[in-house]
DRENTITOR-410619 format. One record per residue: residue in one letter; x, y negated, z of N, C-alpha, C in turn. Coordinates in steps of 0.2 Angstrom, whole numbers, plus 5000, padded with zeros to 4 digits. Example, Ala and Ser with C-alpha at 12.3 -4.5 7.8 and 13.67 -1.06 7.14 Angstrom:
DRENTITOR-410619
  residu   n.u   n.v   n.w  ca.u  ca.v  ca.w   c.u   c.v   c.w
       A  5066  5028  5039  5062  5022  5039  5066  5016  5039
       S  5064  5011  5035  5068  5005  5036  5064  5000  5039
end
This chain:
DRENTITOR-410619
  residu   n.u   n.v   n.w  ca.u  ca.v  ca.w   c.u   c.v   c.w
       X  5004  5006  5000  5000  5000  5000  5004  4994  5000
       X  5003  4989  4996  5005  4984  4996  5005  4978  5002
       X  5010  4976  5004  5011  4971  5010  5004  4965  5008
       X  5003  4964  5004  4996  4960  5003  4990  4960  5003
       X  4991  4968  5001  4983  4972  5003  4984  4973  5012
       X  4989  4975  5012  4990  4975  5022  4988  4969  5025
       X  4988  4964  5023  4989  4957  5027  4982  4957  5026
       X  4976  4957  5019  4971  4957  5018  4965  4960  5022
       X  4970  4967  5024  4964  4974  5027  4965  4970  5036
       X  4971  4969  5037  4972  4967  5046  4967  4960  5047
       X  4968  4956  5040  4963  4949  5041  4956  4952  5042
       X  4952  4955  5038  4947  4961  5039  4945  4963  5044
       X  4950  4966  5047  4948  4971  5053  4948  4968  5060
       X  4955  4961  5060  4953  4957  5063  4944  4954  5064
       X  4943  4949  5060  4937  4946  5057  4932  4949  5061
       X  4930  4957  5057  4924  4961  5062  4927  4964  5067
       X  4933  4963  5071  4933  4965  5077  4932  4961  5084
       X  4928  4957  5082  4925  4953  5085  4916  4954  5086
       X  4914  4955  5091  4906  4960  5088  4902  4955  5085
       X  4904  4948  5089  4897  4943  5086  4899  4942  5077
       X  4903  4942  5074  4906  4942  5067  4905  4951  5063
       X  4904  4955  5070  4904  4963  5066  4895  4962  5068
       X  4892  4959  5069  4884  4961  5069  4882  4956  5065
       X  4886  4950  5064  4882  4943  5058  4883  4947  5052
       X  4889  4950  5050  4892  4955  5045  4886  4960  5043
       X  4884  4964  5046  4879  4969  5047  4871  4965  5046
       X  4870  4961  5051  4864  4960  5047  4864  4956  5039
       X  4869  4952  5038  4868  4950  5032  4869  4956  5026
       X  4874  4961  5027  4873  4968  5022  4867  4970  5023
       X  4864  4969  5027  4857  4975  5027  4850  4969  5025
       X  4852  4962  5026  4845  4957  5025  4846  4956  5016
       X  4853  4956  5012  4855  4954  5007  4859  4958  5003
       X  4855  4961  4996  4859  4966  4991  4865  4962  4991
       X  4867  4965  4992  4877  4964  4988  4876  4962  4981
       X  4879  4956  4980  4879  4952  4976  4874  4946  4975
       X  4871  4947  4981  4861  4941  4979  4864  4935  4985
       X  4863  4932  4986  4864  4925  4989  4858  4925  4996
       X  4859  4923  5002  4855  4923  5006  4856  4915  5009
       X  4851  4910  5008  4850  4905  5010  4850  4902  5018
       X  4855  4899  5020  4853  4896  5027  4847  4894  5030
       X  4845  4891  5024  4837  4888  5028  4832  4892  5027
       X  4835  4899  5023  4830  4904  5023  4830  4908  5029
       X  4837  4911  5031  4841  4914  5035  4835  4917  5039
       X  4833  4911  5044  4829  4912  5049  4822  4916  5048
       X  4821  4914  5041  4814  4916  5038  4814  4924  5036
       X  4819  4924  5031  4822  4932  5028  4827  4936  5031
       X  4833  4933  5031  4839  4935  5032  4841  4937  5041
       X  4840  4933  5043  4844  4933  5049  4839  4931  5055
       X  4834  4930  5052  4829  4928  5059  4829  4927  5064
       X  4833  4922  5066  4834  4917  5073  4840  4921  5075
       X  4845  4922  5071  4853  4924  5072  4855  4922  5077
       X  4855  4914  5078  4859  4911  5085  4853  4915  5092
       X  4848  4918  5090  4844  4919  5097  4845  4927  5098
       X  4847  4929  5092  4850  4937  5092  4857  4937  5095
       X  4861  4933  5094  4867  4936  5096  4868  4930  5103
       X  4865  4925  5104  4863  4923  5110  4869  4917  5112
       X  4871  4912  5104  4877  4911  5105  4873  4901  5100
       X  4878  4899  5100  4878  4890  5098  4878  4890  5091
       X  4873  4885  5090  4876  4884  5083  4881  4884  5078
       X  4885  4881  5083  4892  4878  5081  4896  4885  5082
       X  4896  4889  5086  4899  4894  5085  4896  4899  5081
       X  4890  4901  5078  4888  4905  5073  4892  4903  5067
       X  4894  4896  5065  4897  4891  5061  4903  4895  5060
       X  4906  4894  5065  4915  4896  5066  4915  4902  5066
       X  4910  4908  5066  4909  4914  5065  4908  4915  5057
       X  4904  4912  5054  4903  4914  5048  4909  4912  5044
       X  4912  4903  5045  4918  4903  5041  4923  4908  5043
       X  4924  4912  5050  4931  4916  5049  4927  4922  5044
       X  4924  4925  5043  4920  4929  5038  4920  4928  5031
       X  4923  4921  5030  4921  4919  5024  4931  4919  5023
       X  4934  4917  5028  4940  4917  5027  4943  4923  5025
       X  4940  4929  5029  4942  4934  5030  4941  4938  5023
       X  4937  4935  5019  4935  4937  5011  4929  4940  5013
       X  4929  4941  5019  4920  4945  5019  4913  4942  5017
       X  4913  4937  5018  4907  4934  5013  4910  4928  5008
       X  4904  4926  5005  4906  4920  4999  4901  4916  5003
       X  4904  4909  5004  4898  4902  5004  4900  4898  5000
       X  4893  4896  5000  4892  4889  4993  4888  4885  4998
       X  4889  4876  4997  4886  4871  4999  4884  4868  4994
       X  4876  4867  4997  4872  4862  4991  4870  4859  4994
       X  4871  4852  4996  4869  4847  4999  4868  4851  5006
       X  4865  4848  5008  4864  4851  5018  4864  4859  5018
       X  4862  4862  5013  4862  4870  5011  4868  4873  5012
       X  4871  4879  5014  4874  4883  5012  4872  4890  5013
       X  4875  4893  5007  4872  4899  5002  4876  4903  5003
       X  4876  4906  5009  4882  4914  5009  4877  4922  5007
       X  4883  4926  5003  4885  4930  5002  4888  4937  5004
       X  4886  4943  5004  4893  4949  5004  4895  4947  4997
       X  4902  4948  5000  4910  4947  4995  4909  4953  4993
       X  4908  4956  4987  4906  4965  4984  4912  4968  4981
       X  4917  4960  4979  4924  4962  4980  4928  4967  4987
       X  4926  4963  4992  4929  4966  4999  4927  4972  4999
       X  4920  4974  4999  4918  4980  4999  4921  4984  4997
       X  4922  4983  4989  4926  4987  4985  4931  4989  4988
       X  4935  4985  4991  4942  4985  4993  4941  4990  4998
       X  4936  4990  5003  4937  4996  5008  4936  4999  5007
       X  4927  5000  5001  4926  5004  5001  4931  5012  4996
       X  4938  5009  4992  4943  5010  4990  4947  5014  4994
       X  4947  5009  4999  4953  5009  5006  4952  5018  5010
       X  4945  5018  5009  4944  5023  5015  4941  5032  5010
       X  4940  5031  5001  4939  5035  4998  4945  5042  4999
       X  4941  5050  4998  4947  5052  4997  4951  5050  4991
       X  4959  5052  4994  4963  5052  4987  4966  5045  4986
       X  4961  5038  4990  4965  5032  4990  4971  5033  4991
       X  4974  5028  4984  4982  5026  4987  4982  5024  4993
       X  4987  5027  4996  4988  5023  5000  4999  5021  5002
end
């Protein structure tokens, strides 16, 4: 494995080794097909349904949760005006889901 596939997988494992970042992670793959966009101001409505009361945490920290997830390459966000449109990265998925196949390089 490539030292920048490494740095990539530990950014990863980091990111969801955090549970409120591994349950935002999880609801969003279960609220949103991989590759379809989930709206913020839907969030509540479709996706994530009162997220900040599920995971029992701040705004602002749901915020800094989702950017390290966006850092981490695990989601993709897009801002439109007061909106942001995040994502599962279907890229990432790939990558792990690669990572942990029989027979993967490793």
């Amino acid at each position: 494995m490539s030292n920048y596939r490494n740095e990539s997988l530990a950014a990863i494992f980091k990111a969801l080794g955090n549970p409120h970042r591994l349950q935002i992670f999880d609801i969003l793959s279960h609220c949103c097909q991989p590759g379809t966009e989930c709206d913020t101001a839907i969030f509540s409505q479709c996706c994530v349904s009162d997220l900040d009361s599920q995971l029992d945490i701040a705004a602002s920290t749901l915020s800094h949760h989702l950017k390290e997830l966006h850092h981490a390459g695990l989601i993709d966000m897009r801002r439109e005006g007061k909106q942001v449109f995040c994502s599962i990265n279907t890229e990432t998925l790939k990558v792990l889901s690669d990572t942990f196949s029989p027979g993967a390089p490793g």
